[in-house]
N, CA, C and O atoms as a printed pandas DataFrame, in Angstrom:
     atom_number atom_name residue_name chain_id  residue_number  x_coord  y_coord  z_coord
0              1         N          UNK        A               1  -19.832   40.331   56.131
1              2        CA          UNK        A               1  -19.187   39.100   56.513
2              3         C          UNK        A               1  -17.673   39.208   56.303
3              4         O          UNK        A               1  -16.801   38.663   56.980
4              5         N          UNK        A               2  -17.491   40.147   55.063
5              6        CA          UNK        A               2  -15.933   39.818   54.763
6              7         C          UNK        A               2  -15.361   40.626   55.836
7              8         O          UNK        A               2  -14.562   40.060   56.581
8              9         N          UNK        A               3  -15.587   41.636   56.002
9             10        CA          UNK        A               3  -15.206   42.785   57.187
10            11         C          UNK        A               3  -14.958   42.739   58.429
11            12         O          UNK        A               3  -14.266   43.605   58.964
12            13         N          UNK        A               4  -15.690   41.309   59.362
13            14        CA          UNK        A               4  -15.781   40.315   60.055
14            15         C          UNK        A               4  -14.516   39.276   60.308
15            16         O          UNK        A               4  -13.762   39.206   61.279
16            17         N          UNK        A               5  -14.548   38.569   59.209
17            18        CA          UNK        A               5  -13.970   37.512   59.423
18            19         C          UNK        A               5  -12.526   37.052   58.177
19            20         O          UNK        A               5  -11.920   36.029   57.858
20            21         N          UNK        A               6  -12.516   38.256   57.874
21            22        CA          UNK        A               6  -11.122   38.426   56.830
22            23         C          UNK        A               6   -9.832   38.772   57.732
23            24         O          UNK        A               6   -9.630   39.966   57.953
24            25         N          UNK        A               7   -9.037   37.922   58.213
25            26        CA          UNK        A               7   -7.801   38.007   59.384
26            27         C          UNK        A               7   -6.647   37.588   58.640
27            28         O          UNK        A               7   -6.788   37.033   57.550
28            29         N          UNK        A               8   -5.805   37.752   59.011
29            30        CA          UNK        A               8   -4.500   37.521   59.186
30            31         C          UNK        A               8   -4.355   35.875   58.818
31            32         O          UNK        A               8   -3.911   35.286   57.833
32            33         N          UNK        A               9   -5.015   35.373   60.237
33            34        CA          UNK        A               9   -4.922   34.007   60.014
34            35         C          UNK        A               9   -5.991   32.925   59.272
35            36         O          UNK        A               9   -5.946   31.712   59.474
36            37         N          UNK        A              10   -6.523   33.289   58.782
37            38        CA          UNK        A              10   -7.892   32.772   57.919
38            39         C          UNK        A              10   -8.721   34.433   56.794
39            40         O          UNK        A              10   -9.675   35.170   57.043
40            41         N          UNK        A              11   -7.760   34.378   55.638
41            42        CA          UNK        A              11   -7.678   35.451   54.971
42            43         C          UNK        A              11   -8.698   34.809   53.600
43            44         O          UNK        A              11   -8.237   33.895   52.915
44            45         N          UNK        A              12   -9.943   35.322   53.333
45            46        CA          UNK        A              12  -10.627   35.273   52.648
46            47         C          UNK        A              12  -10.208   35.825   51.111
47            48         O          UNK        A              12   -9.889   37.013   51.115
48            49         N          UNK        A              13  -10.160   35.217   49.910
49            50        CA          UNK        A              13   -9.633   35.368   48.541
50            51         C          UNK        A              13  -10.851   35.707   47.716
51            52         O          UNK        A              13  -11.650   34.799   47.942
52            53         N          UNK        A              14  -11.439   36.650   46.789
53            54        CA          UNK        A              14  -12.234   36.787   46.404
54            55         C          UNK        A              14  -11.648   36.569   44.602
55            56         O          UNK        A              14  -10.564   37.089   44.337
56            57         N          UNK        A              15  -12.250   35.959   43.687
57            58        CA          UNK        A              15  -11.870   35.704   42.370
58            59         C          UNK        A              15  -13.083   36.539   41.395
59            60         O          UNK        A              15  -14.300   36.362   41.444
60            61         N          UNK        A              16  -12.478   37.294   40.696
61            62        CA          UNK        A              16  -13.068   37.920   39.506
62            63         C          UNK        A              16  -13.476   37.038   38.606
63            64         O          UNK        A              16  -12.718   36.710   37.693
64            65         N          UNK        A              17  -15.097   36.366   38.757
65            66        CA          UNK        A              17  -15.283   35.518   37.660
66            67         C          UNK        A              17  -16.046   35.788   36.669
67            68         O          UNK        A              17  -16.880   34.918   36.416
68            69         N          UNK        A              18  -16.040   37.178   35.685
69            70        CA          UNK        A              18  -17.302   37.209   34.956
70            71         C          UNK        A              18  -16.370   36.245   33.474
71            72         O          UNK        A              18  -17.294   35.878   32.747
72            73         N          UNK        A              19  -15.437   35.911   33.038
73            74        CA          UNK        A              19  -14.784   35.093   32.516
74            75         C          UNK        A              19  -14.251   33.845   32.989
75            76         O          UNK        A              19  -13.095   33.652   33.365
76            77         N          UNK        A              20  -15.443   32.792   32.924
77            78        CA          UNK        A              20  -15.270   31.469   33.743
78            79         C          UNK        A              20  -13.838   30.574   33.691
79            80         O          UNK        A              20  -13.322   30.013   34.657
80            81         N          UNK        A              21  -13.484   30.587   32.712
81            82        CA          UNK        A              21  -12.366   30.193   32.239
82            83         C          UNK        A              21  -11.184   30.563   32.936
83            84         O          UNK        A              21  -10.451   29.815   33.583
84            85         N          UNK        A              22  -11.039   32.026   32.709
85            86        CA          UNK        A              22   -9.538   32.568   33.151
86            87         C          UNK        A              22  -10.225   32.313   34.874
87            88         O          UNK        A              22   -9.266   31.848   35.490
88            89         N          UNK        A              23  -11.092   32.389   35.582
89            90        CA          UNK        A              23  -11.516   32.206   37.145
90            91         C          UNK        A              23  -10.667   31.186   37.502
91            92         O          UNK        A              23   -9.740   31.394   38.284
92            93         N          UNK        A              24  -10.949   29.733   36.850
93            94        CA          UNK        A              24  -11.217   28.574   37.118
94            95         C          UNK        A              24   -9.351   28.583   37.354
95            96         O          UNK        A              24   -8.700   28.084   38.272
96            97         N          UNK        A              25   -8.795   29.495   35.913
97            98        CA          UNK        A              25   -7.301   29.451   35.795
98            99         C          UNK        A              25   -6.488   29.652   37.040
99           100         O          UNK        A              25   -5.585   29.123   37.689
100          101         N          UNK        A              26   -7.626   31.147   37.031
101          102        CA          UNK        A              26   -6.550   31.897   38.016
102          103         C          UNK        A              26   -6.645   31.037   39.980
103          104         O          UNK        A              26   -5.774   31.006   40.849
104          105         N          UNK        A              27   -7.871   30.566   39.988
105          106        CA          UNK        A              27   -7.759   29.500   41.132
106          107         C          UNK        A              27   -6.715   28.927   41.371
107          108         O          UNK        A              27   -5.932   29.121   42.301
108          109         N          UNK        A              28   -6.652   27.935   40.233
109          110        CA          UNK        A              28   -5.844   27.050   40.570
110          111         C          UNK        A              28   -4.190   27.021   40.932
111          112         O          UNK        A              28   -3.467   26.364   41.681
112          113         N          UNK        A              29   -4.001   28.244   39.849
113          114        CA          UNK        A              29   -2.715   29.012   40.429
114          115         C          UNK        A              29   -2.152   29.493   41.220
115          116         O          UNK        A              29   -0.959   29.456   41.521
116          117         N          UNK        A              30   -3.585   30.344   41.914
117          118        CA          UNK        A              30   -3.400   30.573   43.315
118          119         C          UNK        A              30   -3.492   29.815   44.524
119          120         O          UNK        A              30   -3.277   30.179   45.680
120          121         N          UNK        A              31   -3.803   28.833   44.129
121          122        CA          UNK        A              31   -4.042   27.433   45.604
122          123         C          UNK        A              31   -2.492   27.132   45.011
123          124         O          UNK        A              31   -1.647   27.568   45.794
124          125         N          UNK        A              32   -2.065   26.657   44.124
125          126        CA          UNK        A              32   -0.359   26.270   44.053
126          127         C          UNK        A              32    0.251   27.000   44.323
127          128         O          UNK        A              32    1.268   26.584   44.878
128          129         N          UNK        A              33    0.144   28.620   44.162
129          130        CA          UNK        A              33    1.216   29.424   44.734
130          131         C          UNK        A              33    1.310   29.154   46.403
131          132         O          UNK        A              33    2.413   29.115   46.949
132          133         N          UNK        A              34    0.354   29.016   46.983
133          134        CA          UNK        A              34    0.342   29.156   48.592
134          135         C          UNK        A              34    1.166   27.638   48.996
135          136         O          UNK        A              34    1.168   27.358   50.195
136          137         N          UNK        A              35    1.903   26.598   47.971
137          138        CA          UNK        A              35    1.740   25.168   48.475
138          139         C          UNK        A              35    3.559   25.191   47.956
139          140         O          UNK        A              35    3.938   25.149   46.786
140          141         N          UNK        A              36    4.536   25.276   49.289
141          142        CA          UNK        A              36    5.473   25.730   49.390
142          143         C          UNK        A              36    5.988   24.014   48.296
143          144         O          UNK        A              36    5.437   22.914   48.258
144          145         N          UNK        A              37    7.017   24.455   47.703
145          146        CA          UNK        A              37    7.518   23.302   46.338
146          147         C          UNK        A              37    8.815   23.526   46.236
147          148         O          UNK        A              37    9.187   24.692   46.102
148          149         N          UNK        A              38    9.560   22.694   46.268
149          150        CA          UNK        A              38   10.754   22.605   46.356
150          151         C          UNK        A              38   10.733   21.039   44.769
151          152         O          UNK        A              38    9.977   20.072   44.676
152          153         N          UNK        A              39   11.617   21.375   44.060
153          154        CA          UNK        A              39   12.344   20.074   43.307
154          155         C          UNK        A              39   13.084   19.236   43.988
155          156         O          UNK        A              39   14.193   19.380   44.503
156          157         N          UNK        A              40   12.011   17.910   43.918
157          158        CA          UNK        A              40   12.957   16.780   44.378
158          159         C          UNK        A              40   13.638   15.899   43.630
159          160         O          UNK        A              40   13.098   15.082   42.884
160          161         N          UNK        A              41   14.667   16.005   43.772
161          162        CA          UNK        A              41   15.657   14.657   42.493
162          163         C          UNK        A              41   14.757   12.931   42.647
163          164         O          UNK        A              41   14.207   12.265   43.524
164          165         N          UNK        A              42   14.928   12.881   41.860
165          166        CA          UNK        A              42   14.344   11.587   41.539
166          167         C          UNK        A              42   15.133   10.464   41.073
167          168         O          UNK        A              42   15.804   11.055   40.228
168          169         N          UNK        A              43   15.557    9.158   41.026
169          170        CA          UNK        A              43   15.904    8.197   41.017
170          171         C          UNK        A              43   15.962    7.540   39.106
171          172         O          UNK        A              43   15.262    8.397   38.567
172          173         N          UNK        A              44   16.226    6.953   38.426
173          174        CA          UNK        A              44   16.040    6.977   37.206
174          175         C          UNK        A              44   15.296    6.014   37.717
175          176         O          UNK        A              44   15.460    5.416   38.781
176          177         N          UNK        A              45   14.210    5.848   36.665
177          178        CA          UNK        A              45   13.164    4.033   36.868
178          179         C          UNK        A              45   13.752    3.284   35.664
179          180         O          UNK        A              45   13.827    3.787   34.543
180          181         N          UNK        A              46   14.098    2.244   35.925
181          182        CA          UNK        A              46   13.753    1.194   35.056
182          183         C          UNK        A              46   12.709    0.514   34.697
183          184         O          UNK        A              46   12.476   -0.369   35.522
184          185         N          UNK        A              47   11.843    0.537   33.670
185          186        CA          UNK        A              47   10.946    0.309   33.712
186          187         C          UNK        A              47   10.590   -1.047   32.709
187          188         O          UNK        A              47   10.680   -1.000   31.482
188          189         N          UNK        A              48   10.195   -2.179   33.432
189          190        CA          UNK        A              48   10.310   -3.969   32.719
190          191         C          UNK        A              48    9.342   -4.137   30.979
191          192         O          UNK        A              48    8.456   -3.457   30.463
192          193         N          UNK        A              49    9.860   -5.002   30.675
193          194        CA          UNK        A              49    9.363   -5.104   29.135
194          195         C          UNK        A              49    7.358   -5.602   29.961
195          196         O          UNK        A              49    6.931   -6.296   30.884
196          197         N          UNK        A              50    6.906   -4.905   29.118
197          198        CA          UNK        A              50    5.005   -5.017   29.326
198          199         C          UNK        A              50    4.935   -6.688   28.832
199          200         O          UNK        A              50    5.182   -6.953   27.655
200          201         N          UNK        A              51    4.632   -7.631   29.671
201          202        CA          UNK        A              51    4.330   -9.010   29.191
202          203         C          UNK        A              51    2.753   -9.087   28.284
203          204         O          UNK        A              51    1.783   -8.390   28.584
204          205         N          UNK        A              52    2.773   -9.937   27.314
205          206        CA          UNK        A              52    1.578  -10.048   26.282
206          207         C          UNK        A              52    0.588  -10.236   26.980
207          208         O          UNK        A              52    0.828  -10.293   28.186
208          209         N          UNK        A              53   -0.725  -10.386   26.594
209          210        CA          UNK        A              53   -1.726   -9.748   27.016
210          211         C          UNK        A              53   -2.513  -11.306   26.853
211          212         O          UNK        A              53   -2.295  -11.792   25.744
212          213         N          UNK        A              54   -3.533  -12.319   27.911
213          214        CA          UNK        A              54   -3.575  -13.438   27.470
214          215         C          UNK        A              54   -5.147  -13.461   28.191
215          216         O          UNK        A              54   -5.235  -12.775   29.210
216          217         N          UNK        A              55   -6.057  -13.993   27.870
217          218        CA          UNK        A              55   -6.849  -14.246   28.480
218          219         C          UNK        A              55   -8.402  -13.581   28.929
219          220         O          UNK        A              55   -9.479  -14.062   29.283
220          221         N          UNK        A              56   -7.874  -12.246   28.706
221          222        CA          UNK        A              56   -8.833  -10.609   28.774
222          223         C          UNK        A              56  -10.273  -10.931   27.863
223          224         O          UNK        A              56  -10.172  -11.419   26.737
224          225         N          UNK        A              57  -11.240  -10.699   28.297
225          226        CA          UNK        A              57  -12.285  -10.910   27.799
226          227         C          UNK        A              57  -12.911   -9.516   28.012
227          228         O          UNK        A              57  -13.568   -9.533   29.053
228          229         N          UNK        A              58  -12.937   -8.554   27.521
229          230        CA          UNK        A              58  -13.741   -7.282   28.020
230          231         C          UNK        A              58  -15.512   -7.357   28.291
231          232         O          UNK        A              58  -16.337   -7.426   27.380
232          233         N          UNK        A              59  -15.846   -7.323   29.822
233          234        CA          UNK        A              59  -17.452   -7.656   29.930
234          235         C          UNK        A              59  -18.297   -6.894   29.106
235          236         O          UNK        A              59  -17.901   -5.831   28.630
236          237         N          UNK        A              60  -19.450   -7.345   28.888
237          238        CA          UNK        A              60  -20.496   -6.252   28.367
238          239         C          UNK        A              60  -20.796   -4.881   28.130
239          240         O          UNK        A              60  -21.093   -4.509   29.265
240          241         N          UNK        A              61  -20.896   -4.012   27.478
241          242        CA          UNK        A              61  -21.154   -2.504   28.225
242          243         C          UNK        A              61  -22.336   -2.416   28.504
243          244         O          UNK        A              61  -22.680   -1.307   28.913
244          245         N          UNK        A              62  -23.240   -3.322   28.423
245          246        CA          UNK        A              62  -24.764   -3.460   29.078
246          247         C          UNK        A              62  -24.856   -3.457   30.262
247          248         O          UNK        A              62  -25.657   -2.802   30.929
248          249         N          UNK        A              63  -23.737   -4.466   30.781
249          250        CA          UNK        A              63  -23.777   -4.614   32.437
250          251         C          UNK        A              63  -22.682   -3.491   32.922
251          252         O          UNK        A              63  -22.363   -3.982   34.005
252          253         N          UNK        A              64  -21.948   -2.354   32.802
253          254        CA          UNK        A              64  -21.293   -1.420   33.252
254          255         C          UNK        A              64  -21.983   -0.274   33.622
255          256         O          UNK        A              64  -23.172   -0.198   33.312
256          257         N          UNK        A              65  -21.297    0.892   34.406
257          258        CA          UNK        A              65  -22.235    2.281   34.409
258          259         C          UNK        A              65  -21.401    3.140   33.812
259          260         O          UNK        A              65  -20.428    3.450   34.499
260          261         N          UNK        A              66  -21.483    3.685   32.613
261          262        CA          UNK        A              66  -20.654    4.284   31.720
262          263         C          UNK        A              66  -20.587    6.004   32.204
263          264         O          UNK        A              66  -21.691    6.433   32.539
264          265         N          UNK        A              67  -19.883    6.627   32.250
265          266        CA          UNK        A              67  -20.224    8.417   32.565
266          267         C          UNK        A              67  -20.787    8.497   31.210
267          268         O          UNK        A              67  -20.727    7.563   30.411
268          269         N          UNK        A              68  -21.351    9.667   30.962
269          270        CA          UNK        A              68  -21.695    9.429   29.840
270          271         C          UNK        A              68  -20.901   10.539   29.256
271          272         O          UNK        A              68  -20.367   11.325   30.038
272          273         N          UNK        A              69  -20.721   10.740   27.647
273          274        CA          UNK        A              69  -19.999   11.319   27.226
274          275         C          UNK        A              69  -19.945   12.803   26.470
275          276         O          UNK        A              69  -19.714   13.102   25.299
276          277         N          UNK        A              70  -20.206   13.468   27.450
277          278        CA          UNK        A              70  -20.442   15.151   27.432
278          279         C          UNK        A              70  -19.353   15.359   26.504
279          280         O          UNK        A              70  -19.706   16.170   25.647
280          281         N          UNK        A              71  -18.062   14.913   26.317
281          282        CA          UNK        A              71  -17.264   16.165   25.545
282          283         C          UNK        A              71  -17.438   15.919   23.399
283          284         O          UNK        A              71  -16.953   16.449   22.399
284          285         N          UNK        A              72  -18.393   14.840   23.706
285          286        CA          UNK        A              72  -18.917   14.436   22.329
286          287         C          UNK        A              72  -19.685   15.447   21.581
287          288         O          UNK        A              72  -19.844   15.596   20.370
288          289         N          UNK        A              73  -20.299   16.372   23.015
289          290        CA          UNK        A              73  -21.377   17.181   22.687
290          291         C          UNK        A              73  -20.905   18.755   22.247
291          292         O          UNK        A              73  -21.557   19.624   21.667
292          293         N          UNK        A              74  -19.554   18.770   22.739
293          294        CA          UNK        A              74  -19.293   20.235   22.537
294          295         C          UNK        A              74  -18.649   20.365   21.525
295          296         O          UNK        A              74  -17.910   19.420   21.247
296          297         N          UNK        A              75  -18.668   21.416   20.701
297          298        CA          UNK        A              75  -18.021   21.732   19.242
298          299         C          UNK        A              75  -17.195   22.391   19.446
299          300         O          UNK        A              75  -17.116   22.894   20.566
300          301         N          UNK        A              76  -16.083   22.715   18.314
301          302        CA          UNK        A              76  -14.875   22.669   18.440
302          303         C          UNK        A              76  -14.772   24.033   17.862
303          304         O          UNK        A              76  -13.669   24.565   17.731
């Protein structure tokens, strides 16, 4: 397949993953390298005083759908 359809213009990337981690790394690096970036100046923000907080009742967590919380599970 690769021998096929590996061109010029639609160039197939193959990632060394027997180390999931550095894979996942080296992906992502390589999809940003291809994503042409230039620094754009930016504007200063002013950003307004946060008004107090009045009224908020937080609903139930009975009635919500929570993700549930996998990173509770992994040790450190």
């Amino acid at each position: 397949m690769f021998a096929r359809t590996d061109t010029e213009e639609s160039p197939w990337f193959v990632v060394d993953a027997d180390d999931k981690r550095s894979a996942r790394l080296n992906v992502i690096a390589h999809l940003l390298s291809t994503v042409p970036y230039s620094d754009v100046p930016r504007p200063e923000l002013e950003i307004p005083h946060r008004p107090e907080a009045s009224g908020y009742h937080r609903p139930p967590r009975e009635t919500q759908r929570l993700v549930p919380d996998h990173a509770a599970t992994l040790s450190r």
